[in-house]
C-alpha positions as CSV (number, residue, x, y, z in Angstrom):
1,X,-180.2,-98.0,120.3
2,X,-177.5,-95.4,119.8
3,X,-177.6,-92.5,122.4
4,X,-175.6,-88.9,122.6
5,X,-173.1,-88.7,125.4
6,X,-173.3,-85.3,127.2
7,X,-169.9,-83.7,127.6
8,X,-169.9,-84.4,131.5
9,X,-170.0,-87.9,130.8
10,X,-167.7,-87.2,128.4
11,X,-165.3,-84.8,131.0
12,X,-166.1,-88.3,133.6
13,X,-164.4,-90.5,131.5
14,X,-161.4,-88.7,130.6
15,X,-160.6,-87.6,134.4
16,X,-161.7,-90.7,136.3
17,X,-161.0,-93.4,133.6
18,X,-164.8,-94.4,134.0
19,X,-168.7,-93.5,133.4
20,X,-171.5,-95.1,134.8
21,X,-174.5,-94.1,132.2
22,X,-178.3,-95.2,133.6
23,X,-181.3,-97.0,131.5
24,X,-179.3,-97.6,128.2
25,X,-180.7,-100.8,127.7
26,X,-184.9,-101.0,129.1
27,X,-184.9,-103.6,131.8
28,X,-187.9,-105.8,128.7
29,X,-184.9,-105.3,126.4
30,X,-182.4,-106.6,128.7
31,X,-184.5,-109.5,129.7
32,X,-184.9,-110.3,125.9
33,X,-181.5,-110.7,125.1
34,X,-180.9,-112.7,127.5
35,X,-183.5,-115.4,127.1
36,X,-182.0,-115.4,123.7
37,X,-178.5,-115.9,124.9
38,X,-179.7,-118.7,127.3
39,X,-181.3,-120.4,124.2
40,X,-178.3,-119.9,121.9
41,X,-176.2,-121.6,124.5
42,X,-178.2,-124.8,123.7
43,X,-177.4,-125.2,120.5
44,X,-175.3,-127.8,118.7
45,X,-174.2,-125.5,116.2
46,X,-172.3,-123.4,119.7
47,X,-168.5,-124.2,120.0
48,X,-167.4,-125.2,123.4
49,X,-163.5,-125.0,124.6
50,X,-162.3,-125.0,128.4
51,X,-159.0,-124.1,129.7
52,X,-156.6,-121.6,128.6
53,X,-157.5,-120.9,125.1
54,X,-155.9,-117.7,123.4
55,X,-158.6,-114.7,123.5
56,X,-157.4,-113.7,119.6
57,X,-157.7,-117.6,118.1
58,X,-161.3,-117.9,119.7
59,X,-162.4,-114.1,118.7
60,X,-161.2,-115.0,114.9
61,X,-163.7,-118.1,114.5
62,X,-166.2,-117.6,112.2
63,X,-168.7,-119.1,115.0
64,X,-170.0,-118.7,118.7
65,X,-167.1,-120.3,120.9
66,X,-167.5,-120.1,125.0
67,X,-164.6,-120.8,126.8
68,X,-165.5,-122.2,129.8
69,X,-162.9,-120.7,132.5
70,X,-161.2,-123.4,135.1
71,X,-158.7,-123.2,137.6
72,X,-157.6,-120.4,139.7
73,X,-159.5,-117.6,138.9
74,X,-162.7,-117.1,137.3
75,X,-163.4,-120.2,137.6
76,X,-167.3,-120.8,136.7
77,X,-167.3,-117.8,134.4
78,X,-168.6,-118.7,130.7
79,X,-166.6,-116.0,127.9
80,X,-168.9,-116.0,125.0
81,X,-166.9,-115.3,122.1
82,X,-168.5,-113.8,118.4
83,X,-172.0,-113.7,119.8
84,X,-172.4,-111.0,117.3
85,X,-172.8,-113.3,114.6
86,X,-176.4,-114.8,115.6
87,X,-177.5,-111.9,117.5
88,X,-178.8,-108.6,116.2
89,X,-179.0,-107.1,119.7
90,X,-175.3,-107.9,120.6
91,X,-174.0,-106.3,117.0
92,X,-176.5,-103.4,117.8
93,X,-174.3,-102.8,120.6
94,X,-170.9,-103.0,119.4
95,X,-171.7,-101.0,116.1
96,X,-173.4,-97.7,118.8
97,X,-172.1,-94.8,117.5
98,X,-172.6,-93.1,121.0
99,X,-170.3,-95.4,122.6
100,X,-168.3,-94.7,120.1
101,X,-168.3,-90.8,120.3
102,X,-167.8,-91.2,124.1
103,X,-164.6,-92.8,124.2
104,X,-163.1,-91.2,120.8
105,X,-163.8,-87.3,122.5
106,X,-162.5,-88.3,125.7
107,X,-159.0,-90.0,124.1
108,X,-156.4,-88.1,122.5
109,X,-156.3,-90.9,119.8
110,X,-158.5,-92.6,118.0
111,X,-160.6,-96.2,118.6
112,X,-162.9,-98.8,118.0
113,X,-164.5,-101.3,118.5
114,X,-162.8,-104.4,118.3
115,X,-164.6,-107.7,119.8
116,X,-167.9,-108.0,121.7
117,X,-167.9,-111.1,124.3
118,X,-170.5,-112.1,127.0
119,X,-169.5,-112.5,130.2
120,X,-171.7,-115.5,132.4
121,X,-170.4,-115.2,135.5
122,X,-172.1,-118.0,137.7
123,X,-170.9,-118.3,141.3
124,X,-167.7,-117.0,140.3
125,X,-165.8,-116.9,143.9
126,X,-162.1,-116.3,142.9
127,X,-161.0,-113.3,140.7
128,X,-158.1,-111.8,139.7
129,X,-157.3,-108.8,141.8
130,X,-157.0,-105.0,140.7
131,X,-155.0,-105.2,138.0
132,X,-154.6,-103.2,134.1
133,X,-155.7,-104.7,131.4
134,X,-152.3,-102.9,129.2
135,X,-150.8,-99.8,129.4
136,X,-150.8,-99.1,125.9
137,X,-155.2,-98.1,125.1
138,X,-157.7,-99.5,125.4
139,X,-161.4,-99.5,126.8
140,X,-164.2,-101.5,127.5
141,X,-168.0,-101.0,127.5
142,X,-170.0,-103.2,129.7
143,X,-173.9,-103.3,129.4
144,X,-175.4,-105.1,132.8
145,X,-178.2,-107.8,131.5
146,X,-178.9,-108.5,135.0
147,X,-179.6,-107.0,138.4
148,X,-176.3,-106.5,140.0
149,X,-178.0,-104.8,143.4
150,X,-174.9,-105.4,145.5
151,X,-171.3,-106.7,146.0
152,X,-172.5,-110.4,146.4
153,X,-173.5,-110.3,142.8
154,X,-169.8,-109.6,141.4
155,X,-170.0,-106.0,140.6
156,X,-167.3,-104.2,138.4
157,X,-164.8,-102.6,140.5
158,X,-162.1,-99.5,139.8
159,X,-160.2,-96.9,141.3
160,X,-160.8,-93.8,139.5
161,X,-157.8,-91.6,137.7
162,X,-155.7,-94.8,138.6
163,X,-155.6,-94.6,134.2
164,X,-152.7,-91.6,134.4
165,X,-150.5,-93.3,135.7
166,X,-146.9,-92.5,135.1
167,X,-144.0,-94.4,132.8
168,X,-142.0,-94.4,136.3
169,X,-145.2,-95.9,138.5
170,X,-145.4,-98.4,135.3
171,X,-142.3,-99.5,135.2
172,X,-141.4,-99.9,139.3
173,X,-144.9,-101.7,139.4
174,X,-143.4,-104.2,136.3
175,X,-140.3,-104.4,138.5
176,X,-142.2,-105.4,142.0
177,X,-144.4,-107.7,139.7
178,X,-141.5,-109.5,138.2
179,X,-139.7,-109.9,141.8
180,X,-143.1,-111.8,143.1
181,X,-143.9,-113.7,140.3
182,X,-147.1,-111.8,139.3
183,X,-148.5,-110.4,135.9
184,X,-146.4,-106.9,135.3
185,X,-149.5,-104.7,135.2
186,X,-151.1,-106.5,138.7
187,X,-152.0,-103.3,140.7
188,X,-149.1,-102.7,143.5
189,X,-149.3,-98.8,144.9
190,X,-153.0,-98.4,145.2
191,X,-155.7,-97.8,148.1
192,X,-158.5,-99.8,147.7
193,X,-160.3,-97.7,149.9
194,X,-160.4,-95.2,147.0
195,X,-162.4,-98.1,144.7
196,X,-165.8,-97.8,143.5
197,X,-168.2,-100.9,143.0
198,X,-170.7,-100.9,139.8
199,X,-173.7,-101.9,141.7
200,X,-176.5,-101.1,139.4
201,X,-179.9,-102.6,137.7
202,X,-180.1,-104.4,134.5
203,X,-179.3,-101.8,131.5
204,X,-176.6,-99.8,133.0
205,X,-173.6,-99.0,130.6
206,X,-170.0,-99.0,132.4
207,X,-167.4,-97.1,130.1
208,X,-163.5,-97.4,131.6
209,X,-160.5,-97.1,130.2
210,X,-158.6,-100.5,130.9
211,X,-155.4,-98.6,132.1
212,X,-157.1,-98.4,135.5
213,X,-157.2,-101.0,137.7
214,X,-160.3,-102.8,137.9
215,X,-161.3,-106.4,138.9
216,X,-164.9,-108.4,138.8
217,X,-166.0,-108.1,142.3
218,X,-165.8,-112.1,143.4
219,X,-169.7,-113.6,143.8
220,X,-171.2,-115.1,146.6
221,X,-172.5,-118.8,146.3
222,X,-176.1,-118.8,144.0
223,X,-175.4,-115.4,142.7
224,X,-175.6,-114.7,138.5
225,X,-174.0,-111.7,136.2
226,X,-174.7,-111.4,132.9
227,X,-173.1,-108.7,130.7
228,X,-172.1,-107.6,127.3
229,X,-168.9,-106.3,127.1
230,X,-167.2,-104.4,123.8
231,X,-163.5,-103.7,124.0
232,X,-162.2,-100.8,122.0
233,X,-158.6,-100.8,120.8
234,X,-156.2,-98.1,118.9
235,X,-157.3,-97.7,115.2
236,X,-154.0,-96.4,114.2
């Protein structure tokens, strides 16, 4: 499964925080896994929790937890936790030494891969708007499993370079944040004109570094996303 990143993609990632990379996964492959997925979920050996459950105590079960998101955002959305574990497909993934290259030759320290989740995302209406994920590194690789054709379907959303941002622009954002009430790294001084939406079929890798601000796209009523996502944090 492992693929050579070019250096543009490499160049893309560095400068614009993100990388859109086509047919890394074959539309039969993508397809597989998730019929597999869908029948895992229907086990009785399969850990369910709702609510707010802390993302380190559920990623450091030795067993498949989804938390099954309620309240103001996300709600609907179905965060597969150690999927790894049952399903060579989803380890395949997380263990790609191409992914691996990409993001280690466009950082100026070293990462890895840390957790792989699925994200079910099932007529989720309400998301969390642009926003960083930390400040400090990291990056995520998201593998589409299914169509996302357009913005009804809860495409990935960021606005590119928005990653190098300064300690100053940091810092006053924390300070606007705090005043209102919000999360400090909620996206203040932005144009979300300048945002690009990850509409794109089933098998498309999406490489950003989670400095930018992004969001999930909210969904329209009937509309599914499926997708694997691998975060990558600091080795050191």
């Amino acid at each position: 499964m492992a693929f050579t990143p070019s250096q543009s993609q490499i160049n893309e990632l560095e400068e614009q925080g993100i990388v859109i990379i086509d047919d890394y996964l074959s539309a039969e492959k993508c397809d597989a896994l998730k019929n597999e997925i869908d029948e895992l979920l229907e086990r009785d050996s399969v850990a369910w929790e709702t609510g707010s459950v802390g993302y380190s105590e559920l990623a450091g079960r030795d067993e498949v937890v989804v938390n099954e998101r309620s309240g103001e955002n996300d709600d609907g959305m179905l965060d597969i936790f150690n999927i790894d574990l049952d399903i060579q497909a989803v380890d395949d993934i997380k263990t790609d030494s191409g992914i691996n290259k990409l993001i280690n030759e466009a950082s100026s320290e070293p990462f890895s891969p840390d957790n792989i989740n699925v994200y079910y995302n099932r007529e989720v209406t309400d998301t969390r708007d642009f926003h960083a994920d930390t400040y400090s590194g990291q990056f995520k690789a998201f593998v589409y499993l299914t169509d996302v054709s357009d913005k009804s379907y809860g495409p990935f959303s960021y606005i590119p370079g928005t990653h190098k941002t300064s300690t100053v622009k940091q810092k006053s954002t924390s300070l606007v944040n705090n005043v209102k009430g919000d999360p400090s790294t909620d996206a203040v001084f932005y144009d979300e004109d300048e945002a690009i939406y990850c509409t794109a079929p089933k098998g498309t890798l999406i490489v950003a570094n989670q400095a930018g601000y992004h969001r999930g796209t909210p969904q329209e009523k009937g509309h599914t996303r499926v997708l694997v996502n691998t975060s990558y944090t600091p080795s050191n």
